[in-house]
C-alpha positions as CSV (number, residue, x, y, z in Angstrom):
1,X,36.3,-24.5,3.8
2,X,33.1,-24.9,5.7
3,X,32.6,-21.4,6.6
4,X,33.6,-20.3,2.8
5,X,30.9,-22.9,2.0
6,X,27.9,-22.0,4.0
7,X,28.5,-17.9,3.2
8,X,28.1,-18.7,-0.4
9,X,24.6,-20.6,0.4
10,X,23.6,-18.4,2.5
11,X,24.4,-15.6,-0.8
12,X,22.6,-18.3,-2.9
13,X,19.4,-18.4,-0.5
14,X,19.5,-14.3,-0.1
15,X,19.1,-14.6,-3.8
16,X,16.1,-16.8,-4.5
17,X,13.8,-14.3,-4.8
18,X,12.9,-10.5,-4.9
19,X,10.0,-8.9,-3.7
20,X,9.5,-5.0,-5.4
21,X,6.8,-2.8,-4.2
22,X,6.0,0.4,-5.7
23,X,4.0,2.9,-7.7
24,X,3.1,4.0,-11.0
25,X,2.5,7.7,-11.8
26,X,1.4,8.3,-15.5
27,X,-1.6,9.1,-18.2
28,X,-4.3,6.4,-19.9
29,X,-5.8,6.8,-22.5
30,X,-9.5,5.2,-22.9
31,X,-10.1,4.0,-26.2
32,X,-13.3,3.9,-27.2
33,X,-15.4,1.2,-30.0
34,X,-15.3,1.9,-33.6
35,X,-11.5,3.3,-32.8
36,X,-12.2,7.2,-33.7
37,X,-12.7,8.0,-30.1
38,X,-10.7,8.4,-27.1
39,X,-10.6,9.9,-23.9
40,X,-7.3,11.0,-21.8
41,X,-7.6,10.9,-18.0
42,X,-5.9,14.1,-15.9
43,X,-4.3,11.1,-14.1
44,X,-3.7,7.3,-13.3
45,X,-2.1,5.7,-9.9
46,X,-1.2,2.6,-9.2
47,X,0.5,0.1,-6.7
48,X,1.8,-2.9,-7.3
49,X,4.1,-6.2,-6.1
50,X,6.0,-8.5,-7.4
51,X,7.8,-11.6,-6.4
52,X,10.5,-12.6,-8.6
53,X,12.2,-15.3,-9.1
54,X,16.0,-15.0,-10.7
55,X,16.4,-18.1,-13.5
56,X,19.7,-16.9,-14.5
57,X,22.1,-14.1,-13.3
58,X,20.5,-12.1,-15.8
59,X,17.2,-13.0,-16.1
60,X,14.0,-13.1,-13.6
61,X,10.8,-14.0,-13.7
62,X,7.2,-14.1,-11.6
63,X,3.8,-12.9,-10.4
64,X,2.9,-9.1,-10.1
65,X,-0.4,-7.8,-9.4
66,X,-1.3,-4.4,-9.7
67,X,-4.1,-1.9,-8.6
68,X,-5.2,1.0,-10.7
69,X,-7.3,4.1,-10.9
70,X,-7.6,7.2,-13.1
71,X,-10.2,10.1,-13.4
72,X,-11.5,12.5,-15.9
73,X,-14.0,15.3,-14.8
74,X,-16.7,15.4,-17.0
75,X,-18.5,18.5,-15.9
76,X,-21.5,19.4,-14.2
77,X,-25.1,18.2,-15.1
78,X,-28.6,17.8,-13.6
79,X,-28.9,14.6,-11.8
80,X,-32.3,13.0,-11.3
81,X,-33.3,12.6,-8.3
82,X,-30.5,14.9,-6.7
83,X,-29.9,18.2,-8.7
84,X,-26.8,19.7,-10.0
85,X,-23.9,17.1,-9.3
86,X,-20.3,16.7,-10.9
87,X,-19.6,14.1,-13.1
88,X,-16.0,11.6,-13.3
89,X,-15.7,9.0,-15.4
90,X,-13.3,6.8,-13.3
91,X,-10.8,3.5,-14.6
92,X,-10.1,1.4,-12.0
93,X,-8.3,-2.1,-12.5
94,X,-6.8,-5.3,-10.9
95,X,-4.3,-6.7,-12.8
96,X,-2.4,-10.4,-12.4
97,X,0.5,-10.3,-14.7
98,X,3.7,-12.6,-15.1
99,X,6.5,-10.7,-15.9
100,X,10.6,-10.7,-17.2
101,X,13.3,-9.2,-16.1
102,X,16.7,-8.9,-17.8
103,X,19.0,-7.2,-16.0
104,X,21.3,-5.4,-18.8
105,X,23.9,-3.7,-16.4
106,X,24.5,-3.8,-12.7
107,X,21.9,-0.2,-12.7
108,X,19.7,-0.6,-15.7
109,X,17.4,-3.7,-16.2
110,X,14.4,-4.1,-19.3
111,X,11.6,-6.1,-18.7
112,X,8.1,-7.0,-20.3
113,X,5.5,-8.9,-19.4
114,X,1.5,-10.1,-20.0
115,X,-1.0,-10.7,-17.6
116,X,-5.0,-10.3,-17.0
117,X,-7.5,-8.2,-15.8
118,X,-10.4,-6.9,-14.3
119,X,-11.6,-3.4,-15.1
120,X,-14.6,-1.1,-14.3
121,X,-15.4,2.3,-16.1
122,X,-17.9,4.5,-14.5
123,X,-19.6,7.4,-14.4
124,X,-19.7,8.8,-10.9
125,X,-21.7,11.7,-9.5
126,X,-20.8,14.0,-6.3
127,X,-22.2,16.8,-5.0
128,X,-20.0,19.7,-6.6
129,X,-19.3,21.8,-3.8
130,X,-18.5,19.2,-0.7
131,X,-17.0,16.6,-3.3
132,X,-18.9,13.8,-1.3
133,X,-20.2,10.9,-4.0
134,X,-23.8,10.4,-4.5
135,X,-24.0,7.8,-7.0
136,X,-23.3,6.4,-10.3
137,X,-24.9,7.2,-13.2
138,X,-23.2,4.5,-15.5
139,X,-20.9,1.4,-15.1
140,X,-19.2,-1.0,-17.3
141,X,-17.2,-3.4,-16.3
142,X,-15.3,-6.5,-18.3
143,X,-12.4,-8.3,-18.3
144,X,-8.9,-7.7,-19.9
145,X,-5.2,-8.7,-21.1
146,X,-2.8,-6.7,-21.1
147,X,0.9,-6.4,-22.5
148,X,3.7,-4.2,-21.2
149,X,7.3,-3.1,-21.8
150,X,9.6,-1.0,-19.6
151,X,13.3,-0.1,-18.4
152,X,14.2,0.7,-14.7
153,X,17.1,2.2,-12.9
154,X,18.1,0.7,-9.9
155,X,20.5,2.2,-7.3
156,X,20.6,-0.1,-4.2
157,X,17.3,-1.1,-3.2
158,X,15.3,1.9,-4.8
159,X,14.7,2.5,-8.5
160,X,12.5,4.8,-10.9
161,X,11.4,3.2,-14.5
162,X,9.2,3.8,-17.2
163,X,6.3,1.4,-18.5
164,X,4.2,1.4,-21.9
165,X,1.0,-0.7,-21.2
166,X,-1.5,-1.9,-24.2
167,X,-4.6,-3.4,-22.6
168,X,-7.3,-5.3,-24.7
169,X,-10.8,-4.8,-22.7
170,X,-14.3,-6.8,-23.2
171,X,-16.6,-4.2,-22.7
172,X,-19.7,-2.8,-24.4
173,X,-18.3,0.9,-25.2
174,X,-14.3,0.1,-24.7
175,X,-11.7,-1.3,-26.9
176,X,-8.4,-0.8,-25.6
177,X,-6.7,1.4,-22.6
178,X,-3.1,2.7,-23.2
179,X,-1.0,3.5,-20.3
180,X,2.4,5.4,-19.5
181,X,3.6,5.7,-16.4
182,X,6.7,6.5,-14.2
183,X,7.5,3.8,-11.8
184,X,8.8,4.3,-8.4
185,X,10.4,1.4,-6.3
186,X,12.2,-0.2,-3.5
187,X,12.9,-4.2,-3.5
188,X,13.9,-6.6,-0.3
């Protein structure tokens, strides 16, 4: 009875929490004020972690932060003060969510989540044929919140999902940034 006892805490204590590392391959959109406008980056990465914490058999919940960046090329210009250079507008983000997750079947789990964050948009120069940067010619940066919605796959300890993110951003030029990404995964 004792041994039956202490394996099923030990199973309990195994249980108490989940920590899920990955990465988010996928397209933003940057919408800009007035709404007419938007811009579509050729790309977005993030990482991100999570710690979760299981309030049912079904249902989990806690902290993720995530790290983002995306890039458009803008083309080339003349740059005061350097000559011709090549221009990116860049995204990047820090995110602090709290986040949901409902595990459906033993495989397939939904979740959702809000959180807020920090964002910077920026135009940055290089020289266009060694790539190496040179400066910025404009920068905005403001906070956000954010809302997402997503389903993963899990096999074992790895897993692929997909992710819709809406994020609300206090900047001068930007209203909104729209992100969909494919997730990749492994949790401990």
């Amino acid at each position: 009875m004792k041994r039956a006892l202490l394996a099923g805490l030990l199973l309990m204590s195994s249980q108490l929490y989940a920590i899920e590392l990955g990465v988010k391959l996928g397209n933003a959109r940057i919408n800009w004020d007035g709404g007419n406008d938007s811009t579509t980056l050729e790309g977005y990465l993030a990482v991100y972690g999570e710690y979760m914490f299981p309030v049912t058999p079904v249902l989990s919940v806690g902290p993720n932060v995530e790290i983002g960046y995306g890039k458009k090329d803008i083309g080339t210009f003349y740059c005061v003060g350097y000559g011709t250079c090549s221009v990116d507008l860049t995204y990047t983000t820090l995110e602090v969510n709290a986040k949901a997750i409902l595990d459906v079947t033993p495989v397939l789990d939904l979740y959702g989540g809000l959180g807020i964050s920090s964002n910077r948009f920026g135009l940055d120069a290089k020289d266009p044929s060694t790539g190496t940067p040179v400066g910025t010619l404009g920068d905005e940066t403001g906070g956000g919140a954010q809302a997402f919605v997503g389903a993963q796959l899990t096999v074992g300890k790895f897993g692929a999902g997909l992710e819709y993110k809406y994020k609300s951003v206090d900047t001068d030029s930007v209203e909104s940034v729209d992100v969909v990404s494919l997730n990749l995964f492994v949790s401990f």
